[in-house]
PyMOL commands that place a pseudoatom at each C-alpha (Angstrom):
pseudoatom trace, name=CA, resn=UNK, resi=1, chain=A, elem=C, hetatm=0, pos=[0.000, 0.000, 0.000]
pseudoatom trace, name=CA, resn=UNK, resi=2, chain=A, elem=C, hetatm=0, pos=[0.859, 3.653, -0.962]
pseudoatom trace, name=CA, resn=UNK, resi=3, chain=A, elem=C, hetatm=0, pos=[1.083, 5.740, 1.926]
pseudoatom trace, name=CA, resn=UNK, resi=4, chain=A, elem=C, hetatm=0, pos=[0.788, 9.724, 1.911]
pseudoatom trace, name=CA, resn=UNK, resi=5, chain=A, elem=C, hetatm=0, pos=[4.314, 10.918, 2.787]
pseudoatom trace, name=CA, resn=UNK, resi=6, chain=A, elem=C, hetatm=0, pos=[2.842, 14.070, 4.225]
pseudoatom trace, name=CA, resn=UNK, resi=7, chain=A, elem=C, hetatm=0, pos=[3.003, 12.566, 7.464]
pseudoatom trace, name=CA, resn=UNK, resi=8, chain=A, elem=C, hetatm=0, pos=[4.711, 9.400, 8.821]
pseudoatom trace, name=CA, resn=UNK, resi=9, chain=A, elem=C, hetatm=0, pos=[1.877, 7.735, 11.000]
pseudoatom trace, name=CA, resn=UNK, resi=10, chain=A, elem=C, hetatm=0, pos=[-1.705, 8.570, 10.238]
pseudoatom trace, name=CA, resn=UNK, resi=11, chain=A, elem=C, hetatm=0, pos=[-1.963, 9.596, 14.040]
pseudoatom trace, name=CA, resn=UNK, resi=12, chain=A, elem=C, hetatm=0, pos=[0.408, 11.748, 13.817]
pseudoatom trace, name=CA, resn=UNK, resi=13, chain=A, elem=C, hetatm=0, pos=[-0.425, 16.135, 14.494]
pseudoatom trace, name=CA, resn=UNK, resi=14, chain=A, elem=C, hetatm=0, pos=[1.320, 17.869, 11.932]
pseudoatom trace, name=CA, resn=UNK, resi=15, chain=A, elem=C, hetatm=0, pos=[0.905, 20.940, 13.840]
pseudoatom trace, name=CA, resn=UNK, resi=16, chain=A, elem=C, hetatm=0, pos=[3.424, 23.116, 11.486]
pseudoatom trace, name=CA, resn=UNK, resi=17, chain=A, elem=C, hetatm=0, pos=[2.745, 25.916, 10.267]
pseudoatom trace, name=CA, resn=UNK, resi=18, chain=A, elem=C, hetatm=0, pos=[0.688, 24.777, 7.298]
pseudoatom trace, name=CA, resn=UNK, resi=19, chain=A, elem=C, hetatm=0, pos=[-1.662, 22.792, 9.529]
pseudoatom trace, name=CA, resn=UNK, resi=20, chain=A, elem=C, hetatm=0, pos=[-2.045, 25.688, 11.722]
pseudoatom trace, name=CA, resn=UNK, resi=21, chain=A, elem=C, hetatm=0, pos=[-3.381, 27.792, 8.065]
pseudoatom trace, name=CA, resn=UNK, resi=22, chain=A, elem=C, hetatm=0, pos=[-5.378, 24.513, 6.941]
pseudoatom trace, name=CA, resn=UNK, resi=23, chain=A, elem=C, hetatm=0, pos=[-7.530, 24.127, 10.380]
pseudoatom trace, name=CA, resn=UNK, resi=24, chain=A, elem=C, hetatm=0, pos=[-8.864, 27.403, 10.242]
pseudoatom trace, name=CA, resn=UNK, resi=25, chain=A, elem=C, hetatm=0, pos=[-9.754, 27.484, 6.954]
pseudoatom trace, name=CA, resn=UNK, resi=26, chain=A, elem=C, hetatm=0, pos=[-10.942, 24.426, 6.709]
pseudoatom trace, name=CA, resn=UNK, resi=27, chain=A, elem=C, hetatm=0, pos=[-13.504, 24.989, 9.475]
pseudoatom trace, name=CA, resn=UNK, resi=28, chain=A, elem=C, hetatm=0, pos=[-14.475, 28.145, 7.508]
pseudoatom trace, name=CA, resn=UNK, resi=29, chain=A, elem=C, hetatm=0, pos=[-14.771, 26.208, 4.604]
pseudoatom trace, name=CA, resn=UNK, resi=30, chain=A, elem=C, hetatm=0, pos=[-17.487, 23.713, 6.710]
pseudoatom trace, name=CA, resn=UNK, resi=31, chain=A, elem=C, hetatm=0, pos=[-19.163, 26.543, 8.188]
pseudoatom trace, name=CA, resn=UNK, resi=32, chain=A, elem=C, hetatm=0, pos=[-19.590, 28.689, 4.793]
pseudoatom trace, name=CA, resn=UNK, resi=33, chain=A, elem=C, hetatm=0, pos=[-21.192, 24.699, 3.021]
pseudoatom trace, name=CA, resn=UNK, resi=34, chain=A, elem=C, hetatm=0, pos=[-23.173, 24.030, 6.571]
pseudoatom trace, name=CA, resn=UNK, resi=35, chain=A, elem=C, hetatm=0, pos=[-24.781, 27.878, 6.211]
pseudoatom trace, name=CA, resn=UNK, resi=36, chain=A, elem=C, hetatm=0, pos=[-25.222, 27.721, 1.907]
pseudoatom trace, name=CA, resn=UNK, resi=37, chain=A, elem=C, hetatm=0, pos=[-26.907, 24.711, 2.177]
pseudoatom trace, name=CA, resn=UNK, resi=38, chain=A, elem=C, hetatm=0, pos=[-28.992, 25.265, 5.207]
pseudoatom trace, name=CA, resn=UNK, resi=39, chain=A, elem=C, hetatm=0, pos=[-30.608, 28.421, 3.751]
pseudoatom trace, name=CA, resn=UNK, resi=40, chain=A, elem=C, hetatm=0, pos=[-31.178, 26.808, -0.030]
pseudoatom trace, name=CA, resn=UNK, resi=41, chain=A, elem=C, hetatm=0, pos=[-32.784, 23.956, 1.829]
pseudoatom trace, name=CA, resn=UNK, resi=42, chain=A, elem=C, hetatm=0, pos=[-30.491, 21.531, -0.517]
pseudoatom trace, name=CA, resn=UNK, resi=43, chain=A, elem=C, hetatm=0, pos=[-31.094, 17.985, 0.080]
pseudoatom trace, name=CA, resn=UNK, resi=44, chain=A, elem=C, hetatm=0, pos=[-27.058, 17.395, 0.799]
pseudoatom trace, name=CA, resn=UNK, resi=45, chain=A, elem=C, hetatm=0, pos=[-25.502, 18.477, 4.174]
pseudoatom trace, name=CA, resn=UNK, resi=46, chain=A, elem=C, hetatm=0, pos=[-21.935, 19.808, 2.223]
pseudoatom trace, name=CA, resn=UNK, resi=47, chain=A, elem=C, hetatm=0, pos=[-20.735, 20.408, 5.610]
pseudoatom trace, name=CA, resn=UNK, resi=48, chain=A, elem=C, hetatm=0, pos=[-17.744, 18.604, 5.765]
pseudoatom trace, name=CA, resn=UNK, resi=49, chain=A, elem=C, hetatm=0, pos=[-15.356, 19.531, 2.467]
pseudoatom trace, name=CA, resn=UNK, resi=50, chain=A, elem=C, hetatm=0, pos=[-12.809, 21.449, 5.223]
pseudoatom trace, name=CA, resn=UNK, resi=51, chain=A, elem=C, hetatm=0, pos=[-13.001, 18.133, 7.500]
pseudoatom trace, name=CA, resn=UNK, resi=52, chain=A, elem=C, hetatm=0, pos=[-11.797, 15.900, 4.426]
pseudoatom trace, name=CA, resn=UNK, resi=53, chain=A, elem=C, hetatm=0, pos=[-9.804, 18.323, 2.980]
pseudoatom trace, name=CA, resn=UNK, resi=54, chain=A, elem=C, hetatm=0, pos=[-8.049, 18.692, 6.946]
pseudoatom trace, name=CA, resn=UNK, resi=55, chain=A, elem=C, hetatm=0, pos=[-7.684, 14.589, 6.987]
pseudoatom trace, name=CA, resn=UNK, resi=56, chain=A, elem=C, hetatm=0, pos=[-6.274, 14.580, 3.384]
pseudoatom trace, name=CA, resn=UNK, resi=57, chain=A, elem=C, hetatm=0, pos=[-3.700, 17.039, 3.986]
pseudoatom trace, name=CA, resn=UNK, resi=58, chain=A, elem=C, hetatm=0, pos=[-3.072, 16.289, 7.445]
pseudoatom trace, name=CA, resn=UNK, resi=59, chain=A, elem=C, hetatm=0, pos=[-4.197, 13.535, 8.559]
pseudoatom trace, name=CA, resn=UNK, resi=60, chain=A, elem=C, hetatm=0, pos=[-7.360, 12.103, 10.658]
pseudoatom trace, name=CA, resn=UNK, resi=61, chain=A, elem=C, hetatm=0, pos=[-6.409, 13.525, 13.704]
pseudoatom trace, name=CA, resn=UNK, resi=62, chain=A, elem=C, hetatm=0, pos=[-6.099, 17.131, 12.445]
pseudoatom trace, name=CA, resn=UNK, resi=63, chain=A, elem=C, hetatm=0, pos=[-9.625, 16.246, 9.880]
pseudoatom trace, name=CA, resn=UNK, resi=64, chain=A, elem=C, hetatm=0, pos=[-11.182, 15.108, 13.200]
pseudoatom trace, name=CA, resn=UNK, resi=65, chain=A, elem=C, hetatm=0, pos=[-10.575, 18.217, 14.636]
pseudoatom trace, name=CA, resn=UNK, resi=66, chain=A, elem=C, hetatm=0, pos=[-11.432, 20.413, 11.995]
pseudoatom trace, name=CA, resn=UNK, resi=67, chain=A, elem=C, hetatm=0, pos=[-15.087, 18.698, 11.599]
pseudoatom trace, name=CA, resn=UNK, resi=68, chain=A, elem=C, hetatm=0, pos=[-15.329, 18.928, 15.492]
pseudoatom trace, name=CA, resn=UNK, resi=69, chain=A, elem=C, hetatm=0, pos=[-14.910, 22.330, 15.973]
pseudoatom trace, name=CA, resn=UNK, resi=70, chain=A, elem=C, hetatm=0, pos=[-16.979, 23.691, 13.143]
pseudoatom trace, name=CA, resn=UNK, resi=71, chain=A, elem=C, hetatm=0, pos=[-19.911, 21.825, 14.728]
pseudoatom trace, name=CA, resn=UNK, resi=72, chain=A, elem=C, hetatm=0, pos=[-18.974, 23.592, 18.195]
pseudoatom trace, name=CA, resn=UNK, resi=73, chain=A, elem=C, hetatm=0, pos=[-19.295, 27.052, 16.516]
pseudoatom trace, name=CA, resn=UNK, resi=74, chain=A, elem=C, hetatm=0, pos=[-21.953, 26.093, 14.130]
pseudoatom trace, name=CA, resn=UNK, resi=75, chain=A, elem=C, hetatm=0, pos=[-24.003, 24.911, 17.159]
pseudoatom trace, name=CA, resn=UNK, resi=76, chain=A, elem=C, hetatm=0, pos=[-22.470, 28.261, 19.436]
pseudoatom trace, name=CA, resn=UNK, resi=77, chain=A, elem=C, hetatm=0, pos=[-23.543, 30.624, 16.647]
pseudoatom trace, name=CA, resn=UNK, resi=78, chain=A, elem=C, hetatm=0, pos=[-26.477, 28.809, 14.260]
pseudoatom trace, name=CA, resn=UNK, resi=79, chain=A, elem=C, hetatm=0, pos=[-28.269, 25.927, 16.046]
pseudoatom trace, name=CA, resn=UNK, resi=80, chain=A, elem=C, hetatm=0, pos=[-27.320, 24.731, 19.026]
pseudoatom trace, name=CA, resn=UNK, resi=81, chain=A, elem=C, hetatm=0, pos=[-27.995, 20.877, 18.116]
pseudoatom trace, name=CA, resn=UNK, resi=82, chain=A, elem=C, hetatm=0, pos=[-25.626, 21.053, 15.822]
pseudoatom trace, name=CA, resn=UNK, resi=83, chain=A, elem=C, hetatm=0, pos=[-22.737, 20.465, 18.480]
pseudoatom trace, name=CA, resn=UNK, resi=84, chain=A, elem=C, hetatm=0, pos=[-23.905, 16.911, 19.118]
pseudoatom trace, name=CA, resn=UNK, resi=85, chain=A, elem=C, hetatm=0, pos=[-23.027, 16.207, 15.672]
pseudoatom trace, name=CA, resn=UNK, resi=86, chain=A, elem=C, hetatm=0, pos=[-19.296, 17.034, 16.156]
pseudoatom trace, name=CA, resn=UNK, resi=87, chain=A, elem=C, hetatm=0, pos=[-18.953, 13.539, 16.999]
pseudoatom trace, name=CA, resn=UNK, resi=88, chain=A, elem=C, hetatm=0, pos=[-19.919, 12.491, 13.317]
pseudoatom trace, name=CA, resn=UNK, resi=89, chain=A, elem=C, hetatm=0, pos=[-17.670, 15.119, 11.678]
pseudoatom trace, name=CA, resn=UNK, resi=90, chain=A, elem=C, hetatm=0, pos=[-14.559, 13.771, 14.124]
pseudoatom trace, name=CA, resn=UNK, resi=91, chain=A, elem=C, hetatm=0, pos=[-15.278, 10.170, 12.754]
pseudoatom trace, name=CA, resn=UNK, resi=92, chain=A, elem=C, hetatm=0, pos=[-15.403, 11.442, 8.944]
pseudoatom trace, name=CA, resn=UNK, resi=93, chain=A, elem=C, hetatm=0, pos=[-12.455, 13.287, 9.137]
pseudoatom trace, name=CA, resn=UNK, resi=94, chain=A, elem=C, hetatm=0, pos=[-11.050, 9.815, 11.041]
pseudoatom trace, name=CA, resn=UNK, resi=95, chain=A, elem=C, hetatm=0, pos=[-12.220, 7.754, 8.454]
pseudoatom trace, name=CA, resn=UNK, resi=96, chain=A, elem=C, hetatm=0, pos=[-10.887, 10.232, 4.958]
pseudoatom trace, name=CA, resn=UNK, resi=97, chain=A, elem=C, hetatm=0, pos=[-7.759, 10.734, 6.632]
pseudoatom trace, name=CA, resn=UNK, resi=98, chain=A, elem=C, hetatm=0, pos=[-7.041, 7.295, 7.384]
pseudoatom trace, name=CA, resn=UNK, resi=99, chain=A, elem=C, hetatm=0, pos=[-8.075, 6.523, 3.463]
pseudoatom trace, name=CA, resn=UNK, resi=100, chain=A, elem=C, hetatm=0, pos=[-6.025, 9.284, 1.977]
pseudoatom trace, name=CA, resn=UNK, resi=101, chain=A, elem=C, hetatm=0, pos=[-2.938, 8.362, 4.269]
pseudoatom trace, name=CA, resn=UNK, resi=102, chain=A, elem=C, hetatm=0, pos=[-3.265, 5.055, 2.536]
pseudoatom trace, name=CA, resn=UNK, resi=103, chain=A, elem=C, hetatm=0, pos=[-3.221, 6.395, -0.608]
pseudoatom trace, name=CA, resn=UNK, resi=104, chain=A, elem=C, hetatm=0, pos=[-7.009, 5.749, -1.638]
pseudoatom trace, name=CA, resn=UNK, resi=105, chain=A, elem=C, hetatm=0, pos=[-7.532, 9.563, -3.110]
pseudoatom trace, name=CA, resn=UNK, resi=106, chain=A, elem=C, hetatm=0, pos=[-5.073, 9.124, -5.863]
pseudoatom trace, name=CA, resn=UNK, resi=107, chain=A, elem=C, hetatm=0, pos=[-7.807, 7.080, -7.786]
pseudoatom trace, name=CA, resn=UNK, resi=108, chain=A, elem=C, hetatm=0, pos=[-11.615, 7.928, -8.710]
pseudoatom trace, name=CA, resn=UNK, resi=109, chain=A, elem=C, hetatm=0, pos=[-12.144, 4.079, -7.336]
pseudoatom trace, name=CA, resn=UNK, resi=110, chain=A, elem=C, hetatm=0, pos=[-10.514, 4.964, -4.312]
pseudoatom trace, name=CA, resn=UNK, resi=111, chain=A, elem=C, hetatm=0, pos=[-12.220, 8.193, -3.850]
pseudoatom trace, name=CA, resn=UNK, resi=112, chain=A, elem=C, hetatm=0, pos=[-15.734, 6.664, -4.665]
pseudoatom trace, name=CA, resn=UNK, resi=113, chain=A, elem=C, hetatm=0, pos=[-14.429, 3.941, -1.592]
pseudoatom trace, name=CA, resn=UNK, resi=114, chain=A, elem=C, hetatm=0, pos=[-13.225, 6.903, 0.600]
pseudoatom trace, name=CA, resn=UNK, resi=115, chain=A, elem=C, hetatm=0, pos=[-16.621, 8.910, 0.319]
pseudoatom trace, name=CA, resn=UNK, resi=116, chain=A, elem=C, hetatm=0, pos=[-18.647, 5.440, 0.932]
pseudoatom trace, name=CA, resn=UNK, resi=117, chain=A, elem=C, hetatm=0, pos=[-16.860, 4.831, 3.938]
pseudoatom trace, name=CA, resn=UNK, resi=118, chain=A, elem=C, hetatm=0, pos=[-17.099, 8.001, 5.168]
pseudoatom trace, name=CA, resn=UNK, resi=119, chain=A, elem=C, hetatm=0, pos=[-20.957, 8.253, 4.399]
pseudoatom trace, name=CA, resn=UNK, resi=120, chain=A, elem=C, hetatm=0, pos=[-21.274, 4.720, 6.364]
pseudoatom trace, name=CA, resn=UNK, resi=121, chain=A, elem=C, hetatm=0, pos=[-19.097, 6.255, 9.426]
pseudoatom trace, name=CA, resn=UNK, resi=122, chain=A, elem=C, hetatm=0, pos=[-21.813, 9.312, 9.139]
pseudoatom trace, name=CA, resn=UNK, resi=123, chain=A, elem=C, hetatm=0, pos=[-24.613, 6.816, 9.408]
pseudoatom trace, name=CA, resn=UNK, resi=124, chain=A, elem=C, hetatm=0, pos=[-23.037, 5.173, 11.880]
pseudoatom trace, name=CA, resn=UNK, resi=125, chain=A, elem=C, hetatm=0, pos=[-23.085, 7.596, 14.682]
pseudoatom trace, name=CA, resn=UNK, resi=126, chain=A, elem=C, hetatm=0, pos=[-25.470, 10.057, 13.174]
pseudoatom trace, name=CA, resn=UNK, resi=127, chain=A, elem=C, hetatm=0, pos=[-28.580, 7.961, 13.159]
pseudoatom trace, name=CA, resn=UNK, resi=128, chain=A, elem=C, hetatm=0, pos=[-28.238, 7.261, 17.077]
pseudoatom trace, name=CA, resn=UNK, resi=129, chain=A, elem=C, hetatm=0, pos=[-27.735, 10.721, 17.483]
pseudoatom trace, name=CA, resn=UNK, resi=130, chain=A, elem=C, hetatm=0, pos=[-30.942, 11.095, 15.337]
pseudoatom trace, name=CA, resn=UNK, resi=131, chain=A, elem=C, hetatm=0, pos=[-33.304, 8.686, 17.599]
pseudoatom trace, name=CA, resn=UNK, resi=132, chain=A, elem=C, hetatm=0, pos=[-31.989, 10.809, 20.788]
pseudoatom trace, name=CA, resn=UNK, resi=133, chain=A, elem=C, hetatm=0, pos=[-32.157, 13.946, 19.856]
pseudoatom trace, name=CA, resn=UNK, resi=134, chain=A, elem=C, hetatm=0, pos=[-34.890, 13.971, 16.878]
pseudoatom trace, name=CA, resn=UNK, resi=135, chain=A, elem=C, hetatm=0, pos=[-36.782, 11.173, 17.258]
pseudoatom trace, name=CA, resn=UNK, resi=136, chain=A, elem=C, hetatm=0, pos=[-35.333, 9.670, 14.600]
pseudoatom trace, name=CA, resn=UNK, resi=137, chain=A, elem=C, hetatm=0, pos=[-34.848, 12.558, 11.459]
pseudoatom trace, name=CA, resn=UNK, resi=138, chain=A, elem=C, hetatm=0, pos=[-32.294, 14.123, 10.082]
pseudoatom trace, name=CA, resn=UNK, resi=139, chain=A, elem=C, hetatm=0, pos=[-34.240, 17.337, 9.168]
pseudoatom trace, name=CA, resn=UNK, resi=140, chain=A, elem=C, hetatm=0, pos=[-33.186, 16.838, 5.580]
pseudoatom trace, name=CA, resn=UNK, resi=141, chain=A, elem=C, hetatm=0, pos=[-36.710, 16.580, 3.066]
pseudoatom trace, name=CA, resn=UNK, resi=142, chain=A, elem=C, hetatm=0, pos=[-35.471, 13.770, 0.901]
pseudoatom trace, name=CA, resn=UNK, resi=143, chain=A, elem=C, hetatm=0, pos=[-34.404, 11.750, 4.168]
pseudoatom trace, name=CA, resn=UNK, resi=144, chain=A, elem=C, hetatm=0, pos=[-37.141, 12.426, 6.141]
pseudoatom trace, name=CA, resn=UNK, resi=145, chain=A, elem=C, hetatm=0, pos=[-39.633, 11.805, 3.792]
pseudoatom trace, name=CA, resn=UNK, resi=146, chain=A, elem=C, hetatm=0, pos=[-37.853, 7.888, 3.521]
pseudoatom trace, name=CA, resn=UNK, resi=147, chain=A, elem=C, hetatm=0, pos=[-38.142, 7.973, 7.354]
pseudoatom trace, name=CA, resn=UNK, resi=148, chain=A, elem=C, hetatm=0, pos=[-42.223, 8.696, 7.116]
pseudoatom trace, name=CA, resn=UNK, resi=149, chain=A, elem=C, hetatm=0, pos=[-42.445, 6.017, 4.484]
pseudoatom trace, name=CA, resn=UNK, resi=150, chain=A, elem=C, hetatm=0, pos=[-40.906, 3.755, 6.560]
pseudoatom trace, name=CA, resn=UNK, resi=151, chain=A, elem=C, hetatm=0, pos=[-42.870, 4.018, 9.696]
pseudoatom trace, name=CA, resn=UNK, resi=152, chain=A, elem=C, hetatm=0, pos=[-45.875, 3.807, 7.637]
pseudoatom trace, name=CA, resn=UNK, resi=153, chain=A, elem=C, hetatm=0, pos=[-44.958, 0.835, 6.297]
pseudoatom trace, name=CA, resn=UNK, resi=154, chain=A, elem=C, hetatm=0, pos=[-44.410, -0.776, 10.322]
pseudoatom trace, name=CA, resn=UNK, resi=155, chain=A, elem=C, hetatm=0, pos=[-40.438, -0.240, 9.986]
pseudoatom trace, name=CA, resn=UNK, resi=156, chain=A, elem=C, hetatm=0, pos=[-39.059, 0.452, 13.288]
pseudoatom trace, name=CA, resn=UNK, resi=157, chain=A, elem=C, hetatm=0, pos=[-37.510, 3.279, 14.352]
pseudoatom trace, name=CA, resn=UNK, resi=158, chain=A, elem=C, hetatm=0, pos=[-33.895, 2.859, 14.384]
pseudoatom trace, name=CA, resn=UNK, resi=159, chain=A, elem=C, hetatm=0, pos=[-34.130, 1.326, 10.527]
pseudoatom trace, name=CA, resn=UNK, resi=160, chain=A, elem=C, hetatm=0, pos=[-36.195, 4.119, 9.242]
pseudoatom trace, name=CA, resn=UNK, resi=161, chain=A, elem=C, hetatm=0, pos=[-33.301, 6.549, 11.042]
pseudoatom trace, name=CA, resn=UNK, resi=162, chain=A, elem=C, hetatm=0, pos=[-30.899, 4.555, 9.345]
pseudoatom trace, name=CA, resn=UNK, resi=163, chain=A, elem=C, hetatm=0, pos=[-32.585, 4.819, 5.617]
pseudoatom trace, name=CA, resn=UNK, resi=164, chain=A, elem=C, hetatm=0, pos=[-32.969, 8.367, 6.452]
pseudoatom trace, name=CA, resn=UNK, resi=165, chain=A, elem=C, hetatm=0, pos=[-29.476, 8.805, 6.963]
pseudoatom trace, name=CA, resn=UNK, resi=166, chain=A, elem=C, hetatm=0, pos=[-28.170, 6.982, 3.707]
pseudoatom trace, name=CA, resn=UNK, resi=167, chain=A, elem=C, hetatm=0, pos=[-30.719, 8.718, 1.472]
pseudoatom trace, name=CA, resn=UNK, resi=168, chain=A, elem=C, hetatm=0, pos=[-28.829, 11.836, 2.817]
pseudoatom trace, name=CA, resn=UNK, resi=169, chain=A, elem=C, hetatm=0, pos=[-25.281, 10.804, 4.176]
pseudoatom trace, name=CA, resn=UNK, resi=170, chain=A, elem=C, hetatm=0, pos=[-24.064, 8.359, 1.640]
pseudoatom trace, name=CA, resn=UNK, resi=171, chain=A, elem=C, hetatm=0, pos=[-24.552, 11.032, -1.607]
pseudoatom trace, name=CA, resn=UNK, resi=172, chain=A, elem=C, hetatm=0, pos=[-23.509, 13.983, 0.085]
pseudoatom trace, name=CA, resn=UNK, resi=173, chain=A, elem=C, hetatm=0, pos=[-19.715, 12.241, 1.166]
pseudoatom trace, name=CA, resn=UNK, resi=174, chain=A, elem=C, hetatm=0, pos=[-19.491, 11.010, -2.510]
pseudoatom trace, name=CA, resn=UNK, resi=175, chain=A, elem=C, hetatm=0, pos=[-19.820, 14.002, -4.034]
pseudoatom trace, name=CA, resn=UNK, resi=176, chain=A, elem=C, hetatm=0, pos=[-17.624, 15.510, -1.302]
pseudoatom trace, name=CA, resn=UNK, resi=177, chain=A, elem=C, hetatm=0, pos=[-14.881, 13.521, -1.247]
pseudoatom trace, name=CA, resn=UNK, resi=178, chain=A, elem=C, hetatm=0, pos=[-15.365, 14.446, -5.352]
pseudoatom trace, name=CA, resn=UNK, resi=179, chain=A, elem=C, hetatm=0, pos=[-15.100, 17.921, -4.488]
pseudoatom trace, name=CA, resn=UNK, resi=180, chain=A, elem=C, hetatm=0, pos=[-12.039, 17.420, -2.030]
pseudoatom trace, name=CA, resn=UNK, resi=181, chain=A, elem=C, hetatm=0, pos=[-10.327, 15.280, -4.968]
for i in range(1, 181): cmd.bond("trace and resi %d" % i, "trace and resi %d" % (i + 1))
show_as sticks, trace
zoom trace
C-alpha cells in the first residue's frame, strides 16, 4: 500500500505551520457549506469539504478536529444541536484521513471507496444521534420523507433513522470527497 508521505503515521499532528493555516480554513470552509446549504434547503448536508480536505492534507487527527470544531461554533452561533453532531464530523475526518494516508484519493475508485466509507461512518453515529435527539430525522426533506415512508410501512424506528441517513449521508460524502479530490 501507498502511503501519503505528508506525514509518517496517520496519528500523527502535523501541527506546522501549514496545519495551523489549513484548520482554520478548513472549518471556515465547513461553516460557509453548513450555512449555503442550510438556507437553499439543498437535500445534501456539504458540511464537511474542510473536515476531508483537513484529513487529506493532514491527517485524521487534524480532519477530526477540523469537523469537530466547526460543529462547536456552528451549534455556538447557528443551532445549538448542531454540536452533538461534532462527533460524526470527528469520525469522517477519522475515516478520509485514514483513506487518503493510505493512498485511496489518488484514484476515482478509491475516492468513490473513501466517500462510501465516510458516508457509512456518518450513518453510523449520526442515526443514534438522530433517535436521541430527533426522534429519529435528520431534518433533511429527501431523508425524512424515507423515514415517514418507513414508519408507515411498520419499519421500526432505528431502521427508518438509518434509511434516512443513507438517502442523505451516503450522496452527500461522494460528491464531497469528489469535491475534495
Amino acid at each position: 500500500m501507498a502511503h501519503n508521505k505528508s506525514y509518517n503515521s496517520p496519528w500523527s499532528l502535523k501541527f506546522n505551520t501549514a496545519a495551523l493555516v489549513l484548520i482554520p480554513a478548513a472549518v471556515g470552509i465547513n461553516y460557509l457549506g453548513k450555512l449555503f446549504v442550510g438556507m437553499l434547503h439543498l437535500p445534501l448536508w456539504m458540511d464537511s469539504i474542510g473536515t476531508c480536505l483537513a484529513g487529506c492534507l493532514a491527517g485524521p487527527v487534524v480532519g477530526a478536529l477540523c469537523g469537530a470544531i466547526n460543529n462547536i461554533i456552528y451549534g455556538l452561533t447557528m443551532s445549538p444541536i448542531s454540536m452533538v453532531y461534532a462527533l460524526s464530523q470527528a469520525g469522517i475526518g477519522i475515516v478520509v484521513g485514514l483513506m487518503a494516508y493510505y493512498g485511496r484519493m489518488r484514484t476515482i475508485g478509491g475516492a468513490l471507496l473513501t466517500g462510501l466509507l465516510a458516508g457509512l461512518a456518518a450513518i453510523c453515529i449520526s442515526t443514534p444521534l438522530n433517535i436521541i435527539f430527533w426522534g429519529g430525522t435528520t431534518g433533511n426533506i429527501w431523508g425524512d420523507a424515507v423515514y415517514a415512508v418507513c414508519l408507515a410501512n411498520n419499519q421500526p424506528v432505528w431502521l427508518a433513522s438509518t434509511f434516512d441517513e443513507i438517502i442523505v449521508d451516503l450522496p452527500d460524502k461522494i460528491v464531497t470527497i469528489l469535491v475534495v479530490m
